[in-house]
C-alpha positions as CSV (number, residue, x, y, z in Angstrom):
1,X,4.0,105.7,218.5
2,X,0.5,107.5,219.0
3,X,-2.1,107.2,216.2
4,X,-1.7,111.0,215.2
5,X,2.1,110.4,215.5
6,X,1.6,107.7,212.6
7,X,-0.6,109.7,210.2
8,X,1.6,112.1,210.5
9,X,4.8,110.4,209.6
10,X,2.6,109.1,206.7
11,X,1.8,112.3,205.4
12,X,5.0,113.3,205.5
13,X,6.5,110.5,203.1
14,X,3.6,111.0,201.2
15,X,4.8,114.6,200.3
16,X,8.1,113.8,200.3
17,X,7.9,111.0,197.7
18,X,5.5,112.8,195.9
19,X,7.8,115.5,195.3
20,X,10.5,113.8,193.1
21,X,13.5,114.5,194.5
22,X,16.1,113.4,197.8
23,X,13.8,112.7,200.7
24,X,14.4,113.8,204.5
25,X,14.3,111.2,206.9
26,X,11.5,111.7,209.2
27,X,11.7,113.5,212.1
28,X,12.8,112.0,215.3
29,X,9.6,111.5,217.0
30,X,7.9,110.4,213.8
31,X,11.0,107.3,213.2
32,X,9.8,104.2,213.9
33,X,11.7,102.3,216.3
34,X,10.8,98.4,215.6
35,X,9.4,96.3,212.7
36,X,5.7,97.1,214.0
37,X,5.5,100.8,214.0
38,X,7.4,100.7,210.6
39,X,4.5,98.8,208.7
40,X,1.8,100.7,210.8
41,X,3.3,103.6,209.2
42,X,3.4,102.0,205.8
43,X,-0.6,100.9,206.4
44,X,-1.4,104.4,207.2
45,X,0.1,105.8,203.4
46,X,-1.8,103.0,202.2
47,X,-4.8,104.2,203.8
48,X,-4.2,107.9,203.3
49,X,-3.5,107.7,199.6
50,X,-6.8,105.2,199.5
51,X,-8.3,108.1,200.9
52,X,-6.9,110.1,198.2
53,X,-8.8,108.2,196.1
54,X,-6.0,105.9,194.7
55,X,-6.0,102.0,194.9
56,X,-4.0,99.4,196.2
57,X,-2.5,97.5,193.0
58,X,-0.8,94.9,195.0
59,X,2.9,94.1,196.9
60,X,6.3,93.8,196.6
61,X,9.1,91.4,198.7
62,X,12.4,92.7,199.7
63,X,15.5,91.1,201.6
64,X,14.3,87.7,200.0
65,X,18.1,87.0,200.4
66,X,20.1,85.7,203.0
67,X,23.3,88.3,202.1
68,X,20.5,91.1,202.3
69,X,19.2,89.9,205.8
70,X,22.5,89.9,207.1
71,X,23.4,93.6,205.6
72,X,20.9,94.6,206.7
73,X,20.5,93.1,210.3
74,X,17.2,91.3,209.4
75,X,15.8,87.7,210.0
76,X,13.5,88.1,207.6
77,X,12.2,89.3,204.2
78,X,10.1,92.4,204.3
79,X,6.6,93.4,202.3
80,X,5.8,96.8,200.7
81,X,3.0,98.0,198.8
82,X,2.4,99.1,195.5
83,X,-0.3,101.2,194.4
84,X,-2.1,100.9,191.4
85,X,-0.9,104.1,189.3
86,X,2.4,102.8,189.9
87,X,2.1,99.4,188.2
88,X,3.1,99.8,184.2
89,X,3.0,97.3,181.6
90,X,6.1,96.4,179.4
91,X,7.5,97.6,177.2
92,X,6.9,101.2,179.6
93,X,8.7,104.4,179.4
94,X,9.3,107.0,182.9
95,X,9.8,110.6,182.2
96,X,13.6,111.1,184.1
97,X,11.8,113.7,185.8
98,X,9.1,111.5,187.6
99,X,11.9,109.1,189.4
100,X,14.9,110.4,191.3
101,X,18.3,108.2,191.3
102,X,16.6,105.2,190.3
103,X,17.8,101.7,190.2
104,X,16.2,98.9,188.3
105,X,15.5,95.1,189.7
106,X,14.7,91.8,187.8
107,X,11.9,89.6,189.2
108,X,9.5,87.0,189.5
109,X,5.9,88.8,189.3
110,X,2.6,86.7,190.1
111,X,-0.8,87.7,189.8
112,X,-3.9,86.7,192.4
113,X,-6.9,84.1,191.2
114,X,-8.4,84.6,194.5
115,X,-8.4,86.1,197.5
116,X,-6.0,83.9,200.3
117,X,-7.2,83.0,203.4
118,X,-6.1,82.1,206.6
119,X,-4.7,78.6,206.5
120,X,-3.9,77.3,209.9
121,X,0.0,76.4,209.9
122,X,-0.1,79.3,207.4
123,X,0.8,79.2,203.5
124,X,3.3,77.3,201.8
125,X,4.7,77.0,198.2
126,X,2.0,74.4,197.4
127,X,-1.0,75.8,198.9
128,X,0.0,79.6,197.8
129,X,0.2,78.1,194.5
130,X,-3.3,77.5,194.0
131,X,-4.0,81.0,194.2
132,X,-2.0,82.1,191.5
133,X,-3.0,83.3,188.3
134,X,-0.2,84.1,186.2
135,X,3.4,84.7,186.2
136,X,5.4,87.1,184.5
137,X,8.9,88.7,184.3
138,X,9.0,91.8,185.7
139,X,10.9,95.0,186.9
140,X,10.9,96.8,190.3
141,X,11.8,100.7,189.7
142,X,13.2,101.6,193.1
143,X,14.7,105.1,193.9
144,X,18.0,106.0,196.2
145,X,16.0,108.5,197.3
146,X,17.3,108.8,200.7
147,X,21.1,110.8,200.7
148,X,20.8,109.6,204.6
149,X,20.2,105.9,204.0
150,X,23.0,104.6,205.3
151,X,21.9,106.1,208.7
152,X,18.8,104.3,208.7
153,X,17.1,101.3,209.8
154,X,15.2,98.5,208.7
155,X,11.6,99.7,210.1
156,X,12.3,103.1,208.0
157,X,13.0,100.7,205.2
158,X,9.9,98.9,206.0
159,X,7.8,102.9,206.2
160,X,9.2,103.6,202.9
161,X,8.2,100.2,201.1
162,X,12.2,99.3,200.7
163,X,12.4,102.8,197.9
164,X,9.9,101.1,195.8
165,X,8.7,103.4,193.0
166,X,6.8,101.3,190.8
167,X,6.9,98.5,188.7
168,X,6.8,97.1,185.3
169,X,4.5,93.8,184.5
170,X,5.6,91.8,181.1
171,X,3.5,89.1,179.6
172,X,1.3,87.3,181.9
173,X,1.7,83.6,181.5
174,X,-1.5,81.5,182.7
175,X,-0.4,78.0,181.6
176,X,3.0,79.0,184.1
177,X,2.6,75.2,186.5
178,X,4.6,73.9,183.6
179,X,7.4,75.9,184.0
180,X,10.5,75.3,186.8
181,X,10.3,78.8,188.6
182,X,12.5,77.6,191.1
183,X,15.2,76.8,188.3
184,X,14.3,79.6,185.8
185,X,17.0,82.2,184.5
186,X,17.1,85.8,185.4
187,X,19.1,88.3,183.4
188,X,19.4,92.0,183.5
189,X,20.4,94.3,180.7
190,X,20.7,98.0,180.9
191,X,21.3,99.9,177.0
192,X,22.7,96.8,176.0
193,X,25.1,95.8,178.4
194,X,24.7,92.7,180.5
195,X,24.3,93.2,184.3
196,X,24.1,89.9,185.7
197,X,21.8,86.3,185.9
198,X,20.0,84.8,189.1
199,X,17.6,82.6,189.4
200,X,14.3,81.5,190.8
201,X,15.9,79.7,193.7
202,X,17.9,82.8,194.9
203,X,14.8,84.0,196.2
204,X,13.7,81.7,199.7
205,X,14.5,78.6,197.6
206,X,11.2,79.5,195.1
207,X,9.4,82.3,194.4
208,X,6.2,81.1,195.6
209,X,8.2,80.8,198.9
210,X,8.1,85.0,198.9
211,X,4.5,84.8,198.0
212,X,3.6,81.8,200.9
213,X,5.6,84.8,203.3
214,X,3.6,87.7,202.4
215,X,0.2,86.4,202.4
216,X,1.3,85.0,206.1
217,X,2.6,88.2,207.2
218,X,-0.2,90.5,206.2
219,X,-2.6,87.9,207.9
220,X,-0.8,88.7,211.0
221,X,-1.2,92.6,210.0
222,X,-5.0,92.1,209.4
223,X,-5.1,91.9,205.5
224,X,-4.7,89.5,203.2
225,X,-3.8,89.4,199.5
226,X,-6.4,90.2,197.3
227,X,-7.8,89.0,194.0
228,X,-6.1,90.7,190.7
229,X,-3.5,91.8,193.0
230,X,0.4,91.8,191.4
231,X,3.4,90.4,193.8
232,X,6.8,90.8,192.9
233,X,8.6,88.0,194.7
234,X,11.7,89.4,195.1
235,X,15.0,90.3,193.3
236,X,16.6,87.8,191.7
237,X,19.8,90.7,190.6
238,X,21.2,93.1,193.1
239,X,19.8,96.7,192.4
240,X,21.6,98.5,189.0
241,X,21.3,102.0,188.4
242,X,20.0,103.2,185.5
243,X,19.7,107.0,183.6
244,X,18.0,108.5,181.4
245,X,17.9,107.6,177.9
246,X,18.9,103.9,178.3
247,X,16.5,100.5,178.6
248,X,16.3,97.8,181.0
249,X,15.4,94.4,179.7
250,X,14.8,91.8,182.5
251,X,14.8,88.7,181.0
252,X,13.6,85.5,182.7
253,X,13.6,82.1,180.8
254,X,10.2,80.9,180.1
255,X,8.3,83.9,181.2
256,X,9.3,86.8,178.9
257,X,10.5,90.1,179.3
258,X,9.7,93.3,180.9
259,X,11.6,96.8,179.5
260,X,11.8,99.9,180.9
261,X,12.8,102.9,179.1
262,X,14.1,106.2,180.9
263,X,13.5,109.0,179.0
């Protein structure tokens, strides 16, 4: 893909999102064809909406699963971004008419101490670690936007940060080196009913495992995670829809809740 061919599949998810509603996929020329062109896409909305003169809040992990991978025909998890406007703290209502067919995920959320480095033989749960600030339950709003999804592939995925939408930040917890992430208790609840449990360990064996990923993989775009950035390390529930007038509560032991209203 040519440089102009990138902005302008950028621009064109830009207005699409934007608009509330299903999204096209992008025209043939402007699909990306391989892992690459997908995030070059995804930097160029970054860079475009910096432009714009909103900021870069921090990042979310998808297909931290090995039943997600093999769905969806990657060897690997995959990074999106989130931008600032987009991150909401809990408890946080959405207007139904500022999300389209959305779908609600529990997670593991982390906020950056520092910015990370390079770190020759690259980051791991232990050395990621040190960076952290806090940890919170959290909620990734994602949106079935796409009636054609089903047609797509991964690097499209990868364009369209994996439907993300926004997210909603509980509680920070500072003193969090005394909790067992990797053994702590996920559950999601939409108006009440129980959706289902995972835990920390569902996601690359530890959350800091998604964390130790991203800050590898966007040192091998360029970037690197920032200071006062917010992760989200990666679903610990599959994707549950939810409509409007009804509350998601994800619940994870030890770090709080997040809650979502719809109205």
């Amino acid at each position: 893909m040519t440089p102009e061919t990138i902005a302008d599949a950028a621009a064109a998810m830009i207005a699409a999102r934007d608009a509330i509603g299903p999204c096209p996929r992008l025209d043939g020329d402007q699909r990306p064809q391989d892992q690459a062109e997908g995030y070059a896409i995804q930097d160029a909305i970054i860079a475009q909406r910096q432009a714009a003169g909103e900021t870069l809040g921090g990042w979310k992990v998808g297909c931290t699963t090995a039943t997600m991978q093999e769905m969806l025909g990657i060897d690997s998890p995959a990074g999106g971004a989130v931008m600032g406007g987009n991150i909401l703290t809990s408890p946080a209502e959405l207007a139904a008419s500022a999300t389209h067919n959305p779908v609600v995920e529990c997670e593991i959320g982390v906020r950056m101490a520092s910015d990370v480095p390079a770190r020759e033989g690259g980051h791991d749960v232990s050395s990621i670690g040190d960076h952290v600030a806090t940890c919170f339950a959290a909620i990734e709003l994602a949106e079935m936007r796409y009636p054609d999804r089903d047609a797509m592939s991964v690097p499209e995925f990868i364009a369209d940060d994996f439907f993300q939408r926004g997210i909603v930040v509980g509680p920070e917890i500072a003193d969090w080196r005394k909790l067992d992430l990797e053994s702590a208790r996920g559950t999601t609840t939409i108006a009440g009913d129980y959706k289902g449990e995972g835990f920390g360990r569902d996601v690359m064996g530890h959350p800091l495992a998604a964390l130790a990923w991203l800050a590898n993989a966007l040192h091998d775009r360029g970037q690197q995670l920032l200071a006062g950035q917010v992760v989200l390390t990666g679903s610990l529930i599959p994707a549950m829809p939810i409509a409007s007038g009804e509350t998601a509560v994800c619940d994870v032991v030890g770090l709080g809740e997040a809650r979502l209203t719809i109205r």
